[in-house]
C-alpha positions in Angstrom: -6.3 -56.0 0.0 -2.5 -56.0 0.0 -0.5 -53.7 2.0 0.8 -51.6 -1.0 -3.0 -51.0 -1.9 -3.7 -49.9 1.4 -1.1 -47.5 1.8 -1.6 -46.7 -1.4 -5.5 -45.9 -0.5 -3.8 -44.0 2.7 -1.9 -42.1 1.0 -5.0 -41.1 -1.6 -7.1 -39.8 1.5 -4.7 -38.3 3.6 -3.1 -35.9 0.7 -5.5 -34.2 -1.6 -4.7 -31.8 -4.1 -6.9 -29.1 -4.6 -7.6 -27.3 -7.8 -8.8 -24.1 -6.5 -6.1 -21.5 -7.4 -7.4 -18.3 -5.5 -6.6 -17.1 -2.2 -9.1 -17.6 -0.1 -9.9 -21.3 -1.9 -6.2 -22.3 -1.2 -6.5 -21.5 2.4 -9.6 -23.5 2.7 -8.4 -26.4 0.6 -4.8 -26.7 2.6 -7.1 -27.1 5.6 -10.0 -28.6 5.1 -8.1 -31.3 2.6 -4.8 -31.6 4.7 -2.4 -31.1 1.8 0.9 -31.8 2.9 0.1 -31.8 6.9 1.3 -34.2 9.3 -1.5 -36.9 10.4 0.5 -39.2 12.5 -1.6 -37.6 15.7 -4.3 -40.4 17.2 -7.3 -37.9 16.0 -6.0 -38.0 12.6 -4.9 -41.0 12.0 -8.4 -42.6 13.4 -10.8 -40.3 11.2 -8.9 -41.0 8.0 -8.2 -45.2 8.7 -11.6 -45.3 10.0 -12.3 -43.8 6.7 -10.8 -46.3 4.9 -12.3 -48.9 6.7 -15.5 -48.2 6.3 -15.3 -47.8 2.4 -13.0 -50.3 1.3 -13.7 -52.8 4.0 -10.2 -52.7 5.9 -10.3 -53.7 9.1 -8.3 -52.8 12.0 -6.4 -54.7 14.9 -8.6 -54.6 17.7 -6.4 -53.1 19.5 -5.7 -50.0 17.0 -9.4 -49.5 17.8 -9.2 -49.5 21.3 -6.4 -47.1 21.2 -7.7 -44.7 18.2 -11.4 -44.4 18.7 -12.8 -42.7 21.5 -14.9 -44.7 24.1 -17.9 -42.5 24.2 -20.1 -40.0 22.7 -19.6 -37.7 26.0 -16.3 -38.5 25.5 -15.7 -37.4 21.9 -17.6 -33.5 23.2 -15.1 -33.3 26.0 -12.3 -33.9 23.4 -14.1 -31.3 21.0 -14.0 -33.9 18.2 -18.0 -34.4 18.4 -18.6 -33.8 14.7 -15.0 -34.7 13.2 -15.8 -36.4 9.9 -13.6 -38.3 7.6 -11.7 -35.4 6.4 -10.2 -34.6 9.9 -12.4 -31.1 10.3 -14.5 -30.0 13.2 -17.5 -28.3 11.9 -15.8 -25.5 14.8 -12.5 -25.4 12.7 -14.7 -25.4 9.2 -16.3 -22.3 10.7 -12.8 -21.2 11.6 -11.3 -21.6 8.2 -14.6 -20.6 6.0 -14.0 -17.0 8.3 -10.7 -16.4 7.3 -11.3 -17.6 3.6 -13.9 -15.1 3.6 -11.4 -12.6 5.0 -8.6 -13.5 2.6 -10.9 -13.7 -0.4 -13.2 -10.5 0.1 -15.6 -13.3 -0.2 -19.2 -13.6 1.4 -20.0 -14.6 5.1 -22.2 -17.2 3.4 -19.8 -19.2 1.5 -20.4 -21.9 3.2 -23.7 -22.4 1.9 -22.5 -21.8 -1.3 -23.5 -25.1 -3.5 -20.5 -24.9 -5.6 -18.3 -24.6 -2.5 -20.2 -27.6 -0.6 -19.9 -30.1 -3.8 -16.1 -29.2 -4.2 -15.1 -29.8 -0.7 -17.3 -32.9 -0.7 -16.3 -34.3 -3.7 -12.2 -34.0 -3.0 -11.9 -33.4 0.8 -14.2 -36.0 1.5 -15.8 -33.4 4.3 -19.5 -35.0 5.1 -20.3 -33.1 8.4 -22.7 -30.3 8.4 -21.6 -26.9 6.7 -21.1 -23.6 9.4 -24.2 -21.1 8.6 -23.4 -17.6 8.0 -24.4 -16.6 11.7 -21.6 -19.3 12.8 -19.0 -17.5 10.1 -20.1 -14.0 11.5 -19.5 -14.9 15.1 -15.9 -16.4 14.3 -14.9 -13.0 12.4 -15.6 -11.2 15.3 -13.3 -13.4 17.3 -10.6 -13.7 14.4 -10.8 -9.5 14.6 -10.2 -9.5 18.6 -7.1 -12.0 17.9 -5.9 -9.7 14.4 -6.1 -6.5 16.1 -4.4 -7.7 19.2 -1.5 -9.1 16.9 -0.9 -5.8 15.5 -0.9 -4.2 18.4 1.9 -6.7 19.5 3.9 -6.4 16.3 3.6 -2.4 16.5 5.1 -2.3 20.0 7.7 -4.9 19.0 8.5 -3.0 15.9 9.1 0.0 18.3 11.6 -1.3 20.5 14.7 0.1 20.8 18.3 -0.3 22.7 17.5 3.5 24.5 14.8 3.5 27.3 12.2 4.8 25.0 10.3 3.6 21.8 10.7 5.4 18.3 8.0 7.3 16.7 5.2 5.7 14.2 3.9 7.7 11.2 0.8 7.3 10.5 -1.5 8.0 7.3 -5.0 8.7 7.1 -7.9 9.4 4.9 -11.4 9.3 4.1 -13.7 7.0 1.9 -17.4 6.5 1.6 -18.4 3.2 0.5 -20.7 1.7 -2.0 -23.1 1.6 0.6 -22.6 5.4 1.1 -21.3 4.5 4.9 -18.1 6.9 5.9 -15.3 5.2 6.7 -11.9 6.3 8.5 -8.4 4.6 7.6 -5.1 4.2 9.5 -2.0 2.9 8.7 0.9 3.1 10.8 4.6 3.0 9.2 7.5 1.7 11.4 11.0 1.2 11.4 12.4 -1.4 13.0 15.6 -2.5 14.8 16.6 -3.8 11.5 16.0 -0.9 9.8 12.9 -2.2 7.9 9.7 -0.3 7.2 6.9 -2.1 8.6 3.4 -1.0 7.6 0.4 -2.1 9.4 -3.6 -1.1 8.7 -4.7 -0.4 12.2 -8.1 -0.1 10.8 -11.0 1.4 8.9 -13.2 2.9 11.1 -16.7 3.6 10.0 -18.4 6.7 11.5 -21.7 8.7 10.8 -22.7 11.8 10.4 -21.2 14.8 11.0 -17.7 14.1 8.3 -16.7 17.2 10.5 -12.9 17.4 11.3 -13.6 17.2 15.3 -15.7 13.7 14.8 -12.8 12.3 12.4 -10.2 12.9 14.9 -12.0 11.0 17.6 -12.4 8.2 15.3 -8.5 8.0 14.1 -8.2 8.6 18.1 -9.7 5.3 19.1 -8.4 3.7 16.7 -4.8 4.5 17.7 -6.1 3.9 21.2 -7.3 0.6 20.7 -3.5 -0.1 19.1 -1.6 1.5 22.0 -0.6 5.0 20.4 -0.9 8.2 22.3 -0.8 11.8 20.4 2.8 11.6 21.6 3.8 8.8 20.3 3.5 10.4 16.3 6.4 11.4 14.5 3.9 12.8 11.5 0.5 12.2 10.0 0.2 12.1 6.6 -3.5 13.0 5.4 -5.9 13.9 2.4 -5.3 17.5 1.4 -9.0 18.1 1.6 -9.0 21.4 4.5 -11.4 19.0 6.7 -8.9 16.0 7.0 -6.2 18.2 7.3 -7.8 19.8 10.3 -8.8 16.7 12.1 -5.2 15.6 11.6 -4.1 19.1 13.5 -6.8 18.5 16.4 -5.6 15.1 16.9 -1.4 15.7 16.6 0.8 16.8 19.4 3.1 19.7 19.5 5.7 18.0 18.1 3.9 16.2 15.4 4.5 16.6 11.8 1.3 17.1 9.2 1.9 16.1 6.2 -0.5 16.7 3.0 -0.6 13.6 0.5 2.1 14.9 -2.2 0.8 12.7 -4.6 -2.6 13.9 -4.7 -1.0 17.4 -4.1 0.0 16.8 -8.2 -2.8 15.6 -8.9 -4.5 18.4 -8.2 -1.7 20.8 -9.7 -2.1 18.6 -12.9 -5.8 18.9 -12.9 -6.5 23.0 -12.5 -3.6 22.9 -15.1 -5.7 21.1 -17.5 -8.4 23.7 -17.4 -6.1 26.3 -18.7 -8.4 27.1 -21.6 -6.4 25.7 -24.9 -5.3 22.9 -22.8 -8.7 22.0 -22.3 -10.0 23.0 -25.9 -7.6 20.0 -26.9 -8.4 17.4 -24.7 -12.0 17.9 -25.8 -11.0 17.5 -29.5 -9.2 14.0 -28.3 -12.4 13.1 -26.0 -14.7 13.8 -29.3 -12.5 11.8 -31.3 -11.7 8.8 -28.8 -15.9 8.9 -28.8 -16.0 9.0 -32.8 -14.2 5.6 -32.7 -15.1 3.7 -29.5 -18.7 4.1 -30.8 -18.0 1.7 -33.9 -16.6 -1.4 -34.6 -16.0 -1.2 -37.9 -13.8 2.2 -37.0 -11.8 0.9 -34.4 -11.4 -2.6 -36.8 -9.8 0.4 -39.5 -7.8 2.3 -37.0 -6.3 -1.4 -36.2 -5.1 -2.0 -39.5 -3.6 1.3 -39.8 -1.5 0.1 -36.0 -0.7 -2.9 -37.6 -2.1 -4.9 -34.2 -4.2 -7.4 -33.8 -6.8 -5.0 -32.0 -6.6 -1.2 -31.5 -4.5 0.6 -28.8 -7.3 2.3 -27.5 -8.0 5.9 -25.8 -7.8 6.4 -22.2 -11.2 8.3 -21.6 -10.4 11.2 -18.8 -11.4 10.0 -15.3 -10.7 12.5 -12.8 -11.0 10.0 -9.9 -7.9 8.8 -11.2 -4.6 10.0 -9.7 -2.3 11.5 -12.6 -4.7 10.2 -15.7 -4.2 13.4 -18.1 -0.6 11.3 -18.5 -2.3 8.3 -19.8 -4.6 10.3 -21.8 -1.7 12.3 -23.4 0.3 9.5 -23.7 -2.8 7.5 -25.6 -3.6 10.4 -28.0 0.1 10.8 -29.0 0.2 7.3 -30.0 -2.5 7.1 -32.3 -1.7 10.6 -33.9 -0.1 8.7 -36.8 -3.1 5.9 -37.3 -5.5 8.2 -37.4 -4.0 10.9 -39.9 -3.6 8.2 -42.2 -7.0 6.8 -42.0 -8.7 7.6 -45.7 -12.9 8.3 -45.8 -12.9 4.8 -47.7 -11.3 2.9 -44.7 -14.6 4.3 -42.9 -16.4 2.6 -45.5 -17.4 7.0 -45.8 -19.6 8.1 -49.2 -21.6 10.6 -48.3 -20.2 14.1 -48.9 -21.3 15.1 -45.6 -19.9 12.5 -43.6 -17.1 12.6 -45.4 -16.3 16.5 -44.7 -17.1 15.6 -40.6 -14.6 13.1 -40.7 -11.7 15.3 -42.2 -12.4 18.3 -40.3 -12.4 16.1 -37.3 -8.6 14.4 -37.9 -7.9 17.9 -39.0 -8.5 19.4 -35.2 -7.1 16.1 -34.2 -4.0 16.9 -35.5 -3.8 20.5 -33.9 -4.8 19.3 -31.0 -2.0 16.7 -30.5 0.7 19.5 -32.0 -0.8 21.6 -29.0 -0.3 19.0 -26.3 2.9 16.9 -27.3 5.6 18.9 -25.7 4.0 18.2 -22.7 3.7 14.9 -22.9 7.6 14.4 -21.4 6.6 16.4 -18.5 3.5 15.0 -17.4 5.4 11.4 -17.7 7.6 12.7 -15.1 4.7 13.7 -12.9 3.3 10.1 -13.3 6.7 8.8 -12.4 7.4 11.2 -9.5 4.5 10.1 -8.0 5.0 6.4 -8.2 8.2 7.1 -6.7 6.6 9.0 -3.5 3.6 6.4 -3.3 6.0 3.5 -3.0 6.0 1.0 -0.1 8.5 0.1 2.6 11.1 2.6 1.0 11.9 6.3 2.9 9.2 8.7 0.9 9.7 11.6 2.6 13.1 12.8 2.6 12.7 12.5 -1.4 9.8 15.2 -1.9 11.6 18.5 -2.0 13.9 16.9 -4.6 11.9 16.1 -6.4 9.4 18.9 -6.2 11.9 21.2 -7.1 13.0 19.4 -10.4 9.0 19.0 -11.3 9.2 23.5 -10.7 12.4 23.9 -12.7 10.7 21.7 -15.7 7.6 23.9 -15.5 9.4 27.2 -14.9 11.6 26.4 -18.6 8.1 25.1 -20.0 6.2 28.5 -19.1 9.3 30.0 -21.6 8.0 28.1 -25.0 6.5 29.2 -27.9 3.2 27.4 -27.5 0.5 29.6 -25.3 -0.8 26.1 -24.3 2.3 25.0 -22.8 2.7 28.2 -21.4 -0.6 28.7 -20.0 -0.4 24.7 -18.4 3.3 25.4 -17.1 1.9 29.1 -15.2 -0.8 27.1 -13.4 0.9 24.5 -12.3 3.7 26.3 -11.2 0.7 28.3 -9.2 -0.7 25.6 -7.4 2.4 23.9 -6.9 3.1 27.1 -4.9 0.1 26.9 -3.1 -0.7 23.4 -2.1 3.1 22.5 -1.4 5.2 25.6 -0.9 3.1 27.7 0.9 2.6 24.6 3.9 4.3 24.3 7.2 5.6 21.4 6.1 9.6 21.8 5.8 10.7 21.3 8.9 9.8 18.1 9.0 10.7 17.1 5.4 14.4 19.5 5.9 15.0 16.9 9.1 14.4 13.9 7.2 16.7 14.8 4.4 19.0 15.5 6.7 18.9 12.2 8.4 19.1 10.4 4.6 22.8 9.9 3.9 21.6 9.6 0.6 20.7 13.6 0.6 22.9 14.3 3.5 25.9 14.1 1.6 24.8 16.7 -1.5 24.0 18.9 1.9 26.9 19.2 3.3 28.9 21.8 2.0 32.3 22.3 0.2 35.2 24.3 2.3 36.0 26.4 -0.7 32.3 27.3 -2.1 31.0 30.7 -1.1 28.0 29.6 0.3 29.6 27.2 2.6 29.1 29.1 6.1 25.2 29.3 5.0 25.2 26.0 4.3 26.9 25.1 7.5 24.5 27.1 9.5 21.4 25.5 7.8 22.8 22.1 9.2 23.9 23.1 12.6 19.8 24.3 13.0 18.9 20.7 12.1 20.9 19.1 14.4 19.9 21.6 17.4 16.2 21.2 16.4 16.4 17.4 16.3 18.6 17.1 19.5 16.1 19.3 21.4 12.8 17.8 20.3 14.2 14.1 21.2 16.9 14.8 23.8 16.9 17.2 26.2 19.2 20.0 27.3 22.1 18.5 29.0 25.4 19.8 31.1 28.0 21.6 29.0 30.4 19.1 27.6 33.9 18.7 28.6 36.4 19.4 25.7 38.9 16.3 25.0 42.4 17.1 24.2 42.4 16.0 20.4 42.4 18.5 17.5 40.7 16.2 15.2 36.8 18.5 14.1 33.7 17.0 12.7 32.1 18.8 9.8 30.8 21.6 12.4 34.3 22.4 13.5 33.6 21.2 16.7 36.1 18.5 18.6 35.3 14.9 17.9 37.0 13.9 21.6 34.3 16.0 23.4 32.7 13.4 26.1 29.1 13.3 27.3 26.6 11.5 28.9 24.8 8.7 26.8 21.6 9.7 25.2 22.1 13.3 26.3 22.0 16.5 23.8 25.4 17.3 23.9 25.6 13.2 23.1 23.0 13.4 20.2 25.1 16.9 18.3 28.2 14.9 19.1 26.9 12.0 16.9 25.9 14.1 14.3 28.9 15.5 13.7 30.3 12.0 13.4 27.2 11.0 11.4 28.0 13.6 8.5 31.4 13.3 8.5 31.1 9.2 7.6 28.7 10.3 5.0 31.1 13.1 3.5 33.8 10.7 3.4 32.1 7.9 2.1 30.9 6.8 -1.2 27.0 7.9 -1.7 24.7 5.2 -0.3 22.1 3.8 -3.0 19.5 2.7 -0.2 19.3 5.0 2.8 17.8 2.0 4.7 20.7 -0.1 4.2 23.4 2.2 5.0 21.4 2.9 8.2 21.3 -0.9 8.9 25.5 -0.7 8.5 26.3 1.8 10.6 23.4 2.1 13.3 26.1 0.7 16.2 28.3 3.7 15.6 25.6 6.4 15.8 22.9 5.0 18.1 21.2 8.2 19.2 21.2 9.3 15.6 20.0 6.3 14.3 17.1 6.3 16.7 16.0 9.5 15.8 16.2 8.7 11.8 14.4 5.4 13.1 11.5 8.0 14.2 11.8 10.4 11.3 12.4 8.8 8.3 9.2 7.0 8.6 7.2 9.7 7.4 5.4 9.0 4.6 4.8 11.3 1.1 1.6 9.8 0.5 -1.7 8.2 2.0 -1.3 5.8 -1.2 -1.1 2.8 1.5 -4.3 3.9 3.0 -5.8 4.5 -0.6 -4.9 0.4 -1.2 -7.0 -0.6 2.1 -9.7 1.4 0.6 -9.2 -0.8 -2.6 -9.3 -3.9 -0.4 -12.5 -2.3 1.1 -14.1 -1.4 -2.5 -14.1 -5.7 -2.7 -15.9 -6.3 0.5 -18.4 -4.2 0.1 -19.0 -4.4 -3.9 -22.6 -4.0 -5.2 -23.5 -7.4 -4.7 -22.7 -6.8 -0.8 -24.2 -3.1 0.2 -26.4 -4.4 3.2 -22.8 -5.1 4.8 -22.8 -3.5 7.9 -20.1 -0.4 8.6 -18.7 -2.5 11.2 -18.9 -5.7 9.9 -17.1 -4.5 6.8 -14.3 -3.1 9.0 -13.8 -6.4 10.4 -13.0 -8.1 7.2 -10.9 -5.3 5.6 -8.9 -5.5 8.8 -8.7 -9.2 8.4 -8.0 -9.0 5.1 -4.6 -7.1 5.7 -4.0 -8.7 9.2 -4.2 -12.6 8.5 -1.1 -12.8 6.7 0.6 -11.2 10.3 -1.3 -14.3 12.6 0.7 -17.0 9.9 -2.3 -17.5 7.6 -0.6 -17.2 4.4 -1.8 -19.2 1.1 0.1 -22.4 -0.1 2.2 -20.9 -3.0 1.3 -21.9 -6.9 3.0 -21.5 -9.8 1.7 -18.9 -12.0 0.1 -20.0 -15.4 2.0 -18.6 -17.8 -0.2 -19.3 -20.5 -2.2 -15.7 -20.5 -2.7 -13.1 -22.3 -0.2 -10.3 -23.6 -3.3 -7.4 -21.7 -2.6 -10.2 -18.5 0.8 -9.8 -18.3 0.9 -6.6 -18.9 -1.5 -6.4 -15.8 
């Protein structure tokens, strides 16, 4: 065979492409197949010339031999390479990779055993040693889960670093979720900001637990599992929890002093938006639309009709109501409004409809339709903005908290000129929401906390801060200056007096700007401040809090460590809510003899891989699918 051909045959073996295009299949092909990795080592280049050798009948210099192979069978065990194959994989590595494949791809433990799995890698990796067993797979999860949570820990205490002689505060979020196996589970997440004044979230894990679900045995759960990752009560800026009294009380049992609690503000509309929607005409017309929504979905032939008369392809179809679903009378609204006109002009005859009977059922059903939809459209506006006010306090790595008041307040002003209409269902759904909205949000301890974290956003700061000439400028003033002392004495404490500097230039307190202190002392911190909001008040309003921060952290560095510690509070448990989603894939129904702690090594996994460098090869996206796909 010519040279060409061999290199040519080299080149074949050594490179594979692999057609699987999901996760977990990409990590296994890129290393079980070698797709794009360096083989010029000796172990490498023996297996795959070897390889070649033995199929095509190319034989090697004698000497390559020598060199390449090893000399004996004790030999190759010392070198770990007893059962390298062709492809260049130790059945010890397969078992590696198959582990965090299964990790990656909420896949099972037994995938290697999996015929479809065994022919693909045979037929294009060329792999011919034996496959792991499941036991194998097991055992390397619960070393891969030693490694992931000693990598979080790492990157948490590197995330905490700072230039003062202390680390800034985590937030963390917690809540509570019972499996398909009905086995109680515990999840954490801890929210960081870093030196570069970038939110790092990591899922310190998802602790299963039994019986009692008191609040005493959920806070020694969260507690080992913020022990296990280095925390200490003291080391919480907040905790961020299920508004359910028993999580909220195991969050109080477990925080320090000093320690924010935070209720879920998302859910905390949901839950407004739900006891609202059992105002009594509210909930007379969401029955009509549930009746109707049935009256269709029931038939082909009647959803095939209501199609023609949406001029689409196939019908926009109702949103049944699912109350496990955070904000869903929106959709439902949103759904019924849209097929108001459709349905009214649907005809008895497009129903294929003769008989007088069925006939009088159908109009008297659009009829109540109708009213219905008259009775719930001028709320559809505001229950949009509850949807979108909660994606905007659910989102990731942006600063949640300082938002919620804001925004809060706008959702109470809607409701407050929504309880003045005309309609006794908009009325009635505006008074109980404005209710509960009192209740579950108002009524907390929770402003202190959320107060020091707008104070800390420039991006709030600055509408703060008050104007010299309005009348409420010395209230305003005083609102601030209680801020600042509370923040300066929680994080710094009480220094000497401060000597005064000769200058005559004031910060927004009226205090000299000249005044000189110790570093990271009180006096220090109040001194910054006043520098800190007169920068904002003479700057142009920052768009991203997070980026102005990452600007100017050199010339405030005691306030910048204390936003560092603050601003990382969350408004929602919506990123412990997503590991539960991750955790709904491990243990599906085809999985519920999963062990509690067997599934809280994988979701851990699952979320931690990615931080040890075991990413996916990327692919480019098929962008042949459907409109519902893309749309997804």
């Amino acid at each position: 065979m010519s040279e060409k051909g061999r290199q040519t045959l080299f080149e074949k073996y050594a490179f594979i492409l692999s057609p699987v295009r999901d996760a977990a299949g990409q990590i296994i092909a890129a290393n079980f197949f070698r797709e794009g990795v360096e083989i010029s080592t000796a172990s490498g280049l023996s297996n795959v010339r070897q390889h070649l050798a033995d199929q095509y009948f190319i034989m090697l210099d004698e000497e390559d031999k020598k060199r390449l192979q090893p000399r004996s069978k004790k030999r190759r065990a010392e070198a770990g390479q007893a059962t390298i194959d062709a492809s260049g994989v130790s059945t010890s590595e397969a078992a590696t990779i198959f582990a965090k494949g299964a990790a990656l791809g909420c896949l099972p433990l037994s995938l290697p055993q999996n015929p479809g799995i065994q022919f693909i890698i045979r037929n294009i990796g060329g792999f011919s040693a034996s496959f792991p067993s499941r036991q194998t797979v097991s055992r390397r999860v619960d070393g891969l889960y030693r490694d992931a949570a000693a990598r979080v820990a790492t990157v948490l205490k590197s995330a905490r670093s700072s230039p003062l002689d202390r680390p800034v505060l985590v937030a963390l979020t917690d809540d509570l979720w019972t499996s398909l196996s009905r086995r109680g589970h515990v999840g954490v997440n801890a929210y960081i900001i870093n030196e570069d004044f970038e939110i790092i979230e990591l899922a310190l894990g998802c602790r299963h637990f039994g019986y009692p679900h008191d609040a005493q045995t959920i806070a020694e759960k969260v507690g080992e599992v913020m022990s296990e990752s280095g925390l200490t009560p003291a080391d919480l800026a907040s905790i961020t929890t299920d508004n359910e009294p028993t999580a909220v009380s195991s969050s109080r049992k477990l925080a320090a002093a000093t320690t924010g609690i935070l209720t879920c503000a998302c859910h905390t509309l949901n839950l407004c938006g739900e006891h609202a929607s059992k105002a009594r005409s509210f909930a007379e017309a969401l029955n009509t639309i549930q009746e109707v929504s049935t009256h269709f979905h029931s038939s082909v032939k009647r959803m095939e009709a209501l199609a023609k008369k949406q001029n689409r392809p196939d019908a926009l179809c109702f949103i049944k109501p699912a109350p496990t679903r955070w904000n869903y009378i929106s959709d439902v609204v949103a759904r019924a409004i849209a097929n108001a006109e459709p349905i009214a002009a649907l005809k008895p005859s497009d129903l294929d409809l003769d008989k007088d009977p069925e006939i009088a059922a159908f109009l008297s059903l659009q009829e109540r339709y109708a009213t219905a939809i008259v009775a719930v459209k001028p709320l559809a506006d505001f229950l949009s903005n509850v949807f979108a006010v909660s994606c905007i306090l659910s989102a990731e790595r942006t600063v949640t908290a300082s938002k919620i008041f804001a925004h809060m307040d706008d959702l109470w002003e809607k409701a407050e000129k929504l309880a003045h209409s005309d309609s006794s269902t908009t009325k009635d759904f505006a008074a109980v929401f404005r209710d509960q909205l009192n209740q579950r949000f108002y009524l907390q301890a929770t402003s202190q906390l959320l107060k020091c974290a707008e104070f800390l956003d420039p991006c709030v700061a600055k509408r703060m801060i008050p104007d010299g000439g309005s009348p409420s400028a010395a209230e305003a003033c005083v609102a601030l200056q209680e801020l600042r002392d509370s923040l300066a004495n929680e994080f710094f404490p009480v220094g000497p007096p401060q000597a005064q500097g000769d200058s005559d230039a004031t910060d927004v307190f009226g205090e000299p700007l000249s005044a000189e202190s110790s570093p990271q002392s009180n006096a220090e911190f109040k001194k910054q401040c006043g520098k800190y909001l007169t920068a904002v008040r003479d700057e142009p309003l920052a768009e991203d809090c997070l980026q102005w921060w990452r600007k100017h952290r050199a010339q405030f560095p005691l306030v910048a460590f204390v936003a560092r510690s603050v601003l990382c509070a969350q408004a929602s448990s919506a990123g412990t809510e997503r590991l539960f989603s991750t955790g709904g894939r491990v243990v599906n129904r085809f999985r519920t003899r999963l062990t509690g702690s067997c599934a809280e090594k994988l979701i851990l996994l699952n979320r931690a891989l990615p931080l040890m460098g075991t990413k996916p090869p990327h692919v480019q996206e098929d962008d042949s699918g459907s409109e519902d796909e893309a749309a997804l």
